[in-house]
ZAMARGU-4260 file (C-alpha; in steps of 0.2 Angstrom, whole numbers, plus 5000, padded with zeros to 4 digits):
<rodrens>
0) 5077/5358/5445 | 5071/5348/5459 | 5084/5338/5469 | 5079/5325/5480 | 5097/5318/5482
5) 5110/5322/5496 | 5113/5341/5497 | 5133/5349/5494 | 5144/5350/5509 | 5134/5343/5526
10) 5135/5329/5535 | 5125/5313/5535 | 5115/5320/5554 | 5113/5336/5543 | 5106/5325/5530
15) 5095/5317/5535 | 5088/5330/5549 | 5085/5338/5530 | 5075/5324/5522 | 5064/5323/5536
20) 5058/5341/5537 | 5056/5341/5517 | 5049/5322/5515 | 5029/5330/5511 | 5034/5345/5505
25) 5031/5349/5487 | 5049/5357/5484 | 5050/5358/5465 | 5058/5373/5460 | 5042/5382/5449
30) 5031/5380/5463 | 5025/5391/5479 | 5038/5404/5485 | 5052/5393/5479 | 5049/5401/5461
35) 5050/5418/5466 | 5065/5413/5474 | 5074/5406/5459 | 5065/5419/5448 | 5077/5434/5460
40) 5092/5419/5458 | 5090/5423/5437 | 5095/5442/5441 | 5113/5434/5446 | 5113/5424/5432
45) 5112/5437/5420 | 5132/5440/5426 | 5135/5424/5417 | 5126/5428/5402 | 5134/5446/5402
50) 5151/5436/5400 | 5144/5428/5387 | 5136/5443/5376 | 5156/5449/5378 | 5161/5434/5367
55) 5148/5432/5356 | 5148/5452/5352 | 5165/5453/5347 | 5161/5436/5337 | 5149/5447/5325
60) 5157/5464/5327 | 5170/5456/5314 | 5156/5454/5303 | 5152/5472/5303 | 5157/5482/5289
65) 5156/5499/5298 | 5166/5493/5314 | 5180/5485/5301 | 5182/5499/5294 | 5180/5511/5309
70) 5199/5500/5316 | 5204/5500/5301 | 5200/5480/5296 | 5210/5473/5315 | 5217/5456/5309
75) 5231/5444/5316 | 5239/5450/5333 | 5228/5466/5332 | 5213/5455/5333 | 5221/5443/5346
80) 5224/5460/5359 | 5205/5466/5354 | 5199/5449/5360 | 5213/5445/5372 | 5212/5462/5383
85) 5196/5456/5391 | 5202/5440/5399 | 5221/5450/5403 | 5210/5462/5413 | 5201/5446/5422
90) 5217/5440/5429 | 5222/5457/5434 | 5206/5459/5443 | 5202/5441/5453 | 5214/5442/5463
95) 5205/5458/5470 | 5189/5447/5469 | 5188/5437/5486 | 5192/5451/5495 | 5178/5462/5489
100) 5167/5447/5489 | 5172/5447/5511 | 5173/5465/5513 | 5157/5473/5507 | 5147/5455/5503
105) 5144/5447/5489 | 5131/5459/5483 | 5145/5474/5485 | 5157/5466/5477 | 5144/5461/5464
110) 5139/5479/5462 | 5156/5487/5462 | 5160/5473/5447 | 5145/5478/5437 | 5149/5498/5441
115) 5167/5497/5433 | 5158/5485/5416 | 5149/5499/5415 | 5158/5512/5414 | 5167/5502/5403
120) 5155/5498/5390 | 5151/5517/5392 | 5167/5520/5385 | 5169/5506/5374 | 5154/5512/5363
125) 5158/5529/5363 | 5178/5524/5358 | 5186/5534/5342 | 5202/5524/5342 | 5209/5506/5343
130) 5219/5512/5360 | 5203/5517/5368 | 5192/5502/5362 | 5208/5490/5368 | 5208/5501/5388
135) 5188/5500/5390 | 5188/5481/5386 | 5203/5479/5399 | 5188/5487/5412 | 5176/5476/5407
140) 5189/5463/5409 | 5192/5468/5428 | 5174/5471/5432 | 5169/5453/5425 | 5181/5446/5436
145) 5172/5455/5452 | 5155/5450/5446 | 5160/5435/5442 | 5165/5427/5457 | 5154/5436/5469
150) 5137/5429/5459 | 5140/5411/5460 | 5144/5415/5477 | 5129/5422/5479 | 5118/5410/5470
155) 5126/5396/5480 | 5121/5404/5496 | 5105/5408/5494 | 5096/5394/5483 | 5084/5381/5492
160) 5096/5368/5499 | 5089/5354/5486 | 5092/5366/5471 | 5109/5371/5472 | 5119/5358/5464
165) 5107/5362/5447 | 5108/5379/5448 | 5126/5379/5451 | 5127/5368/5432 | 5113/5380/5425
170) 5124/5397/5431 | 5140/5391/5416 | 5127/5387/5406 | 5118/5401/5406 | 5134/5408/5396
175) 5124/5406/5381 | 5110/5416/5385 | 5121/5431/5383 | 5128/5425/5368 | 5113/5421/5358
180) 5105/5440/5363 | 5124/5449/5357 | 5123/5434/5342 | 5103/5441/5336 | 5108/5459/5343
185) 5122/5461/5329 | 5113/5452/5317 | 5100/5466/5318 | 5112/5481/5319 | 5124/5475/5305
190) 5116/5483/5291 | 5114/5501/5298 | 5125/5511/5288 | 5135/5520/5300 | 5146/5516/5316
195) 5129/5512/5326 | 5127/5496/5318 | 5143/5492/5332 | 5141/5503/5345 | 5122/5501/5347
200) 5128/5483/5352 | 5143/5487/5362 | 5129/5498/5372 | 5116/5485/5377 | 5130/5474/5385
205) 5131/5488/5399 | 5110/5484/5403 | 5113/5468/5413 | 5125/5478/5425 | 5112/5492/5426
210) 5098/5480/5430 | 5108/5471/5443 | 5113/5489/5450 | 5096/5496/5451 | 5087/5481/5458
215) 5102/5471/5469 | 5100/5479/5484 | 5081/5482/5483 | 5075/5464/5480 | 5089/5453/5482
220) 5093/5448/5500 | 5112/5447/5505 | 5118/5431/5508 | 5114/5420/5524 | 5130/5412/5526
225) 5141/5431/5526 | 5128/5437/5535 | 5132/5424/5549 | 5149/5428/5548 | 5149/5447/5553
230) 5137/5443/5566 | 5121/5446/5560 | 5111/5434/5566 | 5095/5442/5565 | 5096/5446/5546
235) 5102/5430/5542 | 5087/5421/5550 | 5075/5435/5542 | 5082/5431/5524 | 5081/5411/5528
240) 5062/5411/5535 | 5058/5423/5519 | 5063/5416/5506 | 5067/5395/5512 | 5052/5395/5523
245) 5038/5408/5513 | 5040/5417/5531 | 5035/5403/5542 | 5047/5409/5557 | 5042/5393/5567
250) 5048/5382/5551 | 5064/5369/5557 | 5072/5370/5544 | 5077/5388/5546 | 5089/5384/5562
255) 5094/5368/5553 | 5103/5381/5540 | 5108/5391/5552 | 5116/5378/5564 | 5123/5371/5548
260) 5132/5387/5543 | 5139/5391/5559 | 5146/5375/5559 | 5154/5377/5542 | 5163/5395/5545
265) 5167/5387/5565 | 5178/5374/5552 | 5183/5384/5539 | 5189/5396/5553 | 5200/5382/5563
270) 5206/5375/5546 | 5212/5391/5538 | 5223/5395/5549 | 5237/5384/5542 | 5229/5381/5525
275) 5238/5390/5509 | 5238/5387/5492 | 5253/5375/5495 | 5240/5364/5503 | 5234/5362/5485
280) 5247/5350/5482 | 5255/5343/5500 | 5244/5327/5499 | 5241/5312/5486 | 5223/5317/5489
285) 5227/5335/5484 | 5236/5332/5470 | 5224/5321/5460 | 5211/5334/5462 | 5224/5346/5455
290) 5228/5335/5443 | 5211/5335/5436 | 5203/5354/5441 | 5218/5363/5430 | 5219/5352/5416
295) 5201/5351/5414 | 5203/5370/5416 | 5213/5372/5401 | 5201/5360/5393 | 5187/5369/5393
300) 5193/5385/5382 | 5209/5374/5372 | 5197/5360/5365 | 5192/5369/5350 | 5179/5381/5355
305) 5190/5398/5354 | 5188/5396/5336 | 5170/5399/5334 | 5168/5408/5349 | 5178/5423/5345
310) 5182/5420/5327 | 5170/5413/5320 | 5169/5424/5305 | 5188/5417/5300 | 5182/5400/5302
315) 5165/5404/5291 | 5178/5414/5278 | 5188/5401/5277 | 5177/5387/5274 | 5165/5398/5259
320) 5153/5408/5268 | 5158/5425/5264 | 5137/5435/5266 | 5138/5444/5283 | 5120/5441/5282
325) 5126/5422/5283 | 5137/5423/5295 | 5126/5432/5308 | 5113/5420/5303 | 5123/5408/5308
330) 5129/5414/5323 | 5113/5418/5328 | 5108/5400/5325 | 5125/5391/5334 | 5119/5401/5352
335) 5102/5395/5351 | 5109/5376/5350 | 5121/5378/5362 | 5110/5386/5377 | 5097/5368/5373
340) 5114/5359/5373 | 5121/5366/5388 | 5106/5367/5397 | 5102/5348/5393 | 5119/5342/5399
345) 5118/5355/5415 | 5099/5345/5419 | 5108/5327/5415 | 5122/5328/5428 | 5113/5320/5442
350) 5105/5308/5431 | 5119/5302/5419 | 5135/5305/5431 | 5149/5316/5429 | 5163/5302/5421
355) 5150/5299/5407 | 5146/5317/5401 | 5167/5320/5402 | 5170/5305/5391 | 5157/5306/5380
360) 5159/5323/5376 | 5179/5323/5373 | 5175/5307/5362 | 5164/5316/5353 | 5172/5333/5351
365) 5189/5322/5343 | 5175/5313/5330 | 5167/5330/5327 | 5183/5342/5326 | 5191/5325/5314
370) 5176/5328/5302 | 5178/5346/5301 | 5198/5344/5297 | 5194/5333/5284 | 5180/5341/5275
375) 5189/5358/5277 | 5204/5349/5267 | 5192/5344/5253 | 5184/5362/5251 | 5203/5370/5251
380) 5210/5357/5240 | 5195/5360/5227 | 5199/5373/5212 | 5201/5391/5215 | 5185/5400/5210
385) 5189/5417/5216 | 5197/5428/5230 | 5189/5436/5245 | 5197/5453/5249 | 5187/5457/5262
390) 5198/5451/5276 | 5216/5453/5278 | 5225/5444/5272 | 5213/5440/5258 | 5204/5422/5256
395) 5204/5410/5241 | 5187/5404/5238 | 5185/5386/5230 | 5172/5377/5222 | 5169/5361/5231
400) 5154/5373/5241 | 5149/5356/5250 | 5161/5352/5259 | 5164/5370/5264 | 5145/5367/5271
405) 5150/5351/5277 | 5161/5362/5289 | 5148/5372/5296 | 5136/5358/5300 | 5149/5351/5310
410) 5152/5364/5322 | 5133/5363/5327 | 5138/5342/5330 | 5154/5349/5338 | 5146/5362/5351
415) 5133/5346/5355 | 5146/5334/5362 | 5156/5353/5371 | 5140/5358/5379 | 5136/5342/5388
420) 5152/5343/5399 | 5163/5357/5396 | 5150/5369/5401 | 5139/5364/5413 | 5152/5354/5423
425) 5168/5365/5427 | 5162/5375/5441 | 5150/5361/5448 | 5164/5344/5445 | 5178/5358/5453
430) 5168/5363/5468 | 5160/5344/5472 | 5178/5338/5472 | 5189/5350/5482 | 5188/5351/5501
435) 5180/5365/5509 | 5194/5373/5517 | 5202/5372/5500 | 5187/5377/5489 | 5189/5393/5486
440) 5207/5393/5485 | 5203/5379/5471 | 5191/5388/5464 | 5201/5405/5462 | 5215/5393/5454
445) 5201/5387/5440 | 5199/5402/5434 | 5216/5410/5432 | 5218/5394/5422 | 5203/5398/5412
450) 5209/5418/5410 | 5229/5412/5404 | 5221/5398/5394 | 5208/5411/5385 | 5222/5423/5383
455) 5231/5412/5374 | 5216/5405/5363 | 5210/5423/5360 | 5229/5431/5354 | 5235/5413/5344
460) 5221/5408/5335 | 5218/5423/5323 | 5237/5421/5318 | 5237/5403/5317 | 5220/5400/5308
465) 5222/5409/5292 | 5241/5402/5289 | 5237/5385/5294 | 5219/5384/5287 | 5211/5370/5289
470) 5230/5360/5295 | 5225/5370/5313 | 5208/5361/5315 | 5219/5342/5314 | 5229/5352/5328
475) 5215/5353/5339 | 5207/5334/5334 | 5226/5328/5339 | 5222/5338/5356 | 5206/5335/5360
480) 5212/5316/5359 | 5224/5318/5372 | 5211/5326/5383 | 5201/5312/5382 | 5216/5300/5388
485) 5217/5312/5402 | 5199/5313/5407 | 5200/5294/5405 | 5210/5290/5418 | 5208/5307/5432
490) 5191/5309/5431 | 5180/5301/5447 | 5162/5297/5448 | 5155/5310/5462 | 5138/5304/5460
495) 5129/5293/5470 | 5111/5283/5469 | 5102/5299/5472 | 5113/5317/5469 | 5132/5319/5471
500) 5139/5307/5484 | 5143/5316/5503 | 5158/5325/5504 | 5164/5311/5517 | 5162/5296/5502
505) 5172/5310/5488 | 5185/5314/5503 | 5186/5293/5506 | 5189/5290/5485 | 5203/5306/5485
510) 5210/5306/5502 | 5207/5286/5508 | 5195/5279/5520 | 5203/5289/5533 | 5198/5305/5525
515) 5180/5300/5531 | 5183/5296/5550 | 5193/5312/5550 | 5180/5323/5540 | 5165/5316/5552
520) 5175/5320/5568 | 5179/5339/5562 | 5160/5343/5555 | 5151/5334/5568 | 5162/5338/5582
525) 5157/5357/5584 | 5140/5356/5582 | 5133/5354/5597 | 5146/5371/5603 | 5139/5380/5590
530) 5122/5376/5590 | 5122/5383/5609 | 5131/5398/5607 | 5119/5402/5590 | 5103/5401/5601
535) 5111/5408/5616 | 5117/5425/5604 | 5099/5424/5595 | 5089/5424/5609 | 5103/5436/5615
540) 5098/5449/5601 | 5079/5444/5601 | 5078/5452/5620 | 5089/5467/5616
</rodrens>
């Protein structure tokens, strides 16, 4: 997790008045105060991997007896809105999110998300109908969204200045850390003979949000930058020297944060004052970053991946695997590559590039998801041996069991070539790329896309996958070909010899070399202002 390259949004003053203050330090992230730091920056992290036990539990909750029978076997457009409702309550509820996240600060917001996901798990496990599962998951849905973009938030503004582009990949990564506890959780519970073997998982997804509750505002600080921008001057400094500076009060580097800050609300305030969301497409700049963030939005949940990540028991049906003891094994198995995978793509960005990991990674998803077409062919095309009657509607079985094998080996090779990109760069490529008065406006766009594009994926596919069979996988080859056309020519190298290149150099490739002049002037300019009027108000609240 160390990061000795150029740090996310400053200047080139900012900089290198950074390098010199940490040039013999020993700033690696497992070391000194910084690890207790990072160690407080995993309780924000478990909101990720709360969103991802969501997926991955309703992944092996259709491998549950009890539960399919309990619904009464949910199949087709029944499954879609059990799976579907989660996301519909995500895009009811971000809209709401920025303002929470302003209003009561990121940890309010953070808290009043994890509040409403647990009274909705509450529920969820305690549900006696379909209606009442369906409501509860639509709560879950809406509290997700709050939590969800109030963490990262969060994360952002509290990490060490050299650790934040890393931890920003590790945070989407960290997805799959839920989904491998929800994948091992089920595969322990399915086997109990009544309708605990479901709701005893359904109740642990409600521990993250009880944890973050109970601990959030008792040993994780609020954040510096919001803290600046009520006015709090004094905390903000506190919080800095504690956990950037192991308490040394004296340390420059805390007013270099603080000056820095002051400087980036002074400019977000000046700019948002004639910025809307049309500003998202009234330049040629503007647009090519749009042209790229939705797309790649859409990417990352229409490449494929909706299949095994919430119906994976279809896939498994379909292609021989018909043991629910097999199919949790698997599961189980699938999570514990993708969290290696994801984390090693989310530790390669600096190293590798951002264009490289896109491209190698749609390439190889299109190879991969072309093999499991042609493979799941061969197994359907094989002699019946028998019919499955378990699901509904009922599965032929066939005898070419290879190739049905040939299928599930490929996923792993698949979720390989997804893991290195898709989830480690679409928060991180979004935010280096947009401007800062047009970040969160970006970033709030990026996932809507994501909650209509899982939608979508979550209501389709359990309609489409048993009709078409193993015709809906050459589908998704054909897709994930175009993606990589697109990826191929919109996607724009942000990294530079040592970490992402300086916002001025991105602004210079989108926006023209004008961009950078203009950029310069508009953070630079302030400074000295700001910088006065910060000591003048510290020393201001030091005498009162």
């Amino acid at each position: 997790m160390e990061h000795a390259g150029p740090v996310d949004g400053g200047t080139n003053q900012y900089r290198e008045e950074l390098n010199e203050i940490l040039k013999n330090r020993d700033i690696k992230w497992y070391k000194g105060h910084y690890l207790k730091l990072n160690a407080l920056l995993f309780l924000l992290v478990m909101t990720s991997m709360n969103n991802g036990y969501d997926g991955s539990m309703m992944n092996g909750l259709q491998t549950v007896e009890n539960w399919q029978v309990f619904f009464h076997h949910p199949h087709g457009s029944v499954l879609g809105v059990f799976n579907a409702i989660q996301s519909i309550g995500g895009i009811v509820g971000l809209p709401l999110a920025p303002y929470l996240s302003e209003r009561f600060g990121r940890r309010g917001a953070l808290a009043i998300g994890d509040a409403v996901m647990l009274i909705g798990v509450i529920l969820q496990t305690a549900s006696q109908n379909v209606a009442m599962f369906i409501i509860c998951r639509f709560f879950i849905g809406v509290g997700l969204a709050f939590a969800c973009l109030a963490a990262p938030v969060l994360i952002t503004e509290l990490a060490f200045p050299t650790h934040r582009a890393p931890i920003t990949a590790l945070y989407n990564s960290s997805w799959y850390l839920g989904s491998i506890l929800a994948a091992w959780i089920t595969y322990g519970t399915f086997s109990i003979a009544n309708t605990w073997s479901w709701r005893i998982p359904s109740l642990i997804q409600g521990f993250p949000s009880l944890l973050q509750i109970l601990l959030l505002f008792l040993i994780i600080p609020e954040s510096p930058r919001w803290l600046v921008d009520r006015g709090r001057f004094e905390e903000a400094h506190r919080v800095l020297t504690e956990y950037h500076c192991n308490g040394d009060d004296t340390d420059p580097l805390v007013e270099l944060e603080l000056r820095e800050i002051r400087q980036a609300i002074h400019i977000e305030k000046e700019i948002n004052r004639t910025v809307t969301y049309r500003s998202l497409f009234a330049t040629k700049g503007n647009r090519r970053r749009m042209l790229a963030i939705i797309p790649y939005a859409f990417f990352s949940q229409w490449s494929g991946n909706g299949i095994l990540s919430y119906y994976l028991n279809i896939a498994l049906v379909s292609s021989g695997i018909t043991s629910h003891a097999s199919e949790n094994l698997i599961n189980g198995l699938l999570q514990l590559w993708n969290v290696i995978t994801a984390y090693g793509g989310a530790l390669s960005v600096d190293r590798l590039g951002r264009r490289p990991l896109w491209l190698t990674s749609a390439a190889g998803m299109c190879v991969a998801y072309t093999a499991i077409t042609i493979a799941a062919a061969l197994y359907e095309k094989s002699p019946v041996t028998g019919l499955y009657t378990q699901v509904d509607p009922p599965v032929t079985l066939h005898a070419r069991t290879s190739a049905g094998h040939a299928v599930v080996a490929m996923f792993f090779i698949y979720y390989g070539f997804y893991n290195i990109a898709m989830s480690p760069l679409l928060v991180a490529y979004t935010v280096e790329i947009l401007p800062f008065n047009l970040r969160a406006k970006g970033l709030f766009v990026m996932q809507e896309c994501v909650n209509l594009s899982l939608v979508f994926n979550q209501y389709v596919n359990p309609i489409a996958l048993p009709v078409l069979r193993w015709k809906y996988y050459c589908i998704y080859a054909a897709w994930i070909a175009v993606e990589f056309v697109w990826l191929y020519f919109t996607i724009i190298e942000t990294k530079g010899p040592n970490g992402p290149l300086p916002l001025e150099e991105i602004a210079a490739i989108f926006d023209g070399e004008e961009a950078r002049e203009e950029i310069a002037r508009t953070q630079i300019a302030p400074a000295a202002q700001d910088d006065k009027s910060s000591g003048n108000e510290m020393e201001e609240k030091a005498a009162v």
